[in-house]
N, C-alpha and C positions, 0 to 999 in steps of 0.2 A: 504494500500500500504506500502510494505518495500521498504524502502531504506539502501541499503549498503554499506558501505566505509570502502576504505582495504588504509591503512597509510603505505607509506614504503620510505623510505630512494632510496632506489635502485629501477630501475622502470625491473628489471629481470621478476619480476612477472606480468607485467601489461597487457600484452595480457590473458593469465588464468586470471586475474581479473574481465574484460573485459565481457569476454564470458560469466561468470556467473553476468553478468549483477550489477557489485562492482566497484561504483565509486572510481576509484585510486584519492587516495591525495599524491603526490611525493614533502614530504619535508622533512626536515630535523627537528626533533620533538625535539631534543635538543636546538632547536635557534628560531622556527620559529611559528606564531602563527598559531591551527589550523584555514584552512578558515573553519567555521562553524559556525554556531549561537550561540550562549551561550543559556543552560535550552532546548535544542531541541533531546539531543540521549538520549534513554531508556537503551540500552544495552551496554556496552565498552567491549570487548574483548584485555586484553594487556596479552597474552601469549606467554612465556619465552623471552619478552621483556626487564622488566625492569632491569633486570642482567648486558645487555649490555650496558647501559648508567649509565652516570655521574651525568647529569641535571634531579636529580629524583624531585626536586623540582619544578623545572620548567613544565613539564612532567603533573606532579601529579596536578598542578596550571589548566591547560589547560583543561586534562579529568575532572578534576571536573566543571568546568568551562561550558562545553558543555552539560554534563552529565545531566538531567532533577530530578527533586525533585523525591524522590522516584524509582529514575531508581539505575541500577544495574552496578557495577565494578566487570568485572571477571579477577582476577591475578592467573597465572600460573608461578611460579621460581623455579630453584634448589633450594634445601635444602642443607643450609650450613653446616646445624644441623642433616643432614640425619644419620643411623646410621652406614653407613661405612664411610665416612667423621669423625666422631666420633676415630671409629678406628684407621683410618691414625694418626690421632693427636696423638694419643698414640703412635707411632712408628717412631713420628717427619716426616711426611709426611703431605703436605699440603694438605686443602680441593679439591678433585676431579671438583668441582665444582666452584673452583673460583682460577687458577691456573694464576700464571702471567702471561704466555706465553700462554695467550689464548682470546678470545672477550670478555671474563666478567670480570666486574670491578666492582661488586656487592657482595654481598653476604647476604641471606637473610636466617629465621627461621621466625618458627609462633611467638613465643614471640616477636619478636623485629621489626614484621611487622605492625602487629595490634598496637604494640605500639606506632610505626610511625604515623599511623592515627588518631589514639585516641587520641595524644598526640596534633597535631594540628588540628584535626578536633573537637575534642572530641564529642558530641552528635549529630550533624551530620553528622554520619558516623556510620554505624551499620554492625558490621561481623555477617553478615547472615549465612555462611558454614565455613567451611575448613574441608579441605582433604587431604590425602596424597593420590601418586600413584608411584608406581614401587620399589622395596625394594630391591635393589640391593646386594648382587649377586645371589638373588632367582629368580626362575622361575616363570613361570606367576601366576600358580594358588596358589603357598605359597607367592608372592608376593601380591597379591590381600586383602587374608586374614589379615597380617602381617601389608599392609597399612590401613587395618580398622580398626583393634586393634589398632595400634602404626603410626598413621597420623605423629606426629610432627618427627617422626625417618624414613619416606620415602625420598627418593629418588630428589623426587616434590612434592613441594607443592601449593596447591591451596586454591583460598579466596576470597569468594562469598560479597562483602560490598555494603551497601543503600547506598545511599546518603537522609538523613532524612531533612534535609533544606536545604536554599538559599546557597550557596556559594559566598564568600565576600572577596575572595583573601589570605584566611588563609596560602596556602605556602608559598605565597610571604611576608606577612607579620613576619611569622615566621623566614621567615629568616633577619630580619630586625634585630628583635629581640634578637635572638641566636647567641652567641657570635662562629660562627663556624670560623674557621683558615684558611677553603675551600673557595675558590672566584666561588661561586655559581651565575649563571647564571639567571636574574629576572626582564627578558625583556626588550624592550627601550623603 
């Protein structure tokens, strides 16, 4: 038996959730814990999620938290480091992809995501993939090729991570740790 749960902030979606039979969880994942077991989901699906929040630590605390030994995190984010972003910079144009006047407050590249984890997870946590997709301002079929060759200069990027042991609260302790200047959110 599967069981699905679709997370969302807004309950816009919740009848189509509904019908295809995906338990709606309607909270707020920046503040709020989720209601789930902890070591119980196989699969996380957070696609072009984490862009739009602040509380990645928080966030990142929870999915691992629930997430089951050996189970699987899938991220999908713009590419900061895409290679027309790339370009903009050279022309004093800000990345397409992480503009002020927009809902992202992030900005992400393969180097500096993987590092994120590694750095607080370090060996449990294994990048099993990454990928790019869509190559912006090419068409589908030279874009396809283009993100196989040259993944970390796509468009999107994506990042297939284990989870290879227990989880024991390493975001929140990290941020204990880390002298960051950010007043990071680390539950009550």
């Amino acid at each position: 038996q599967i069981n699905a749960f679709g997370v969302d902030f807004h309950n816009t979606n919740n009848k189509s959730l509904k019908k295809n039979n995906i338990n709606v969880i309607n909270i707020d994942i920046e503040k709020q814990r989720l209601p789930i077991k902890s070591n119980t989901i196989d699969i996380i699906i957070a696609n072009q999620v984490l862009e739009h929040v602040k509380e990645l630590f928080w966030i990142n605390h929870e999915l691992f938290r629930v997430l089951k030994k050996d189970g699987h995190l899938f991220i999908g984010v713009p590419n900061g480091l895409s290679l027309h972003n790339r370009i903009l910079g050279i022309f004093g144009f800000h990345p397409r992809s992480s503009k002020i006047i927009s809902a992202h407050v992030r900005i992400f590249s393969k180097r500096d995501t993987i590092l994120f984890y590694k750095s607080i997870l370090g060996k449990k946590v294994e990048v099993i993939k990454f990928y790019g997709s869509q190559f912006y301002p090419f068409n589908k079929f030279f874009s396809r090729i283009l993100s196989y060759l040259v993944p970390s200069l796509s468009t999107s990027i994506f990042f297939v991570l284990k989870k290879r042991d227990s989880y024991n609260d390493e975001f929140l302790k990290w941020l204990e740790k880390a002298a960051l200047e950010t007043n990071f959110y680390k539950g009550k």
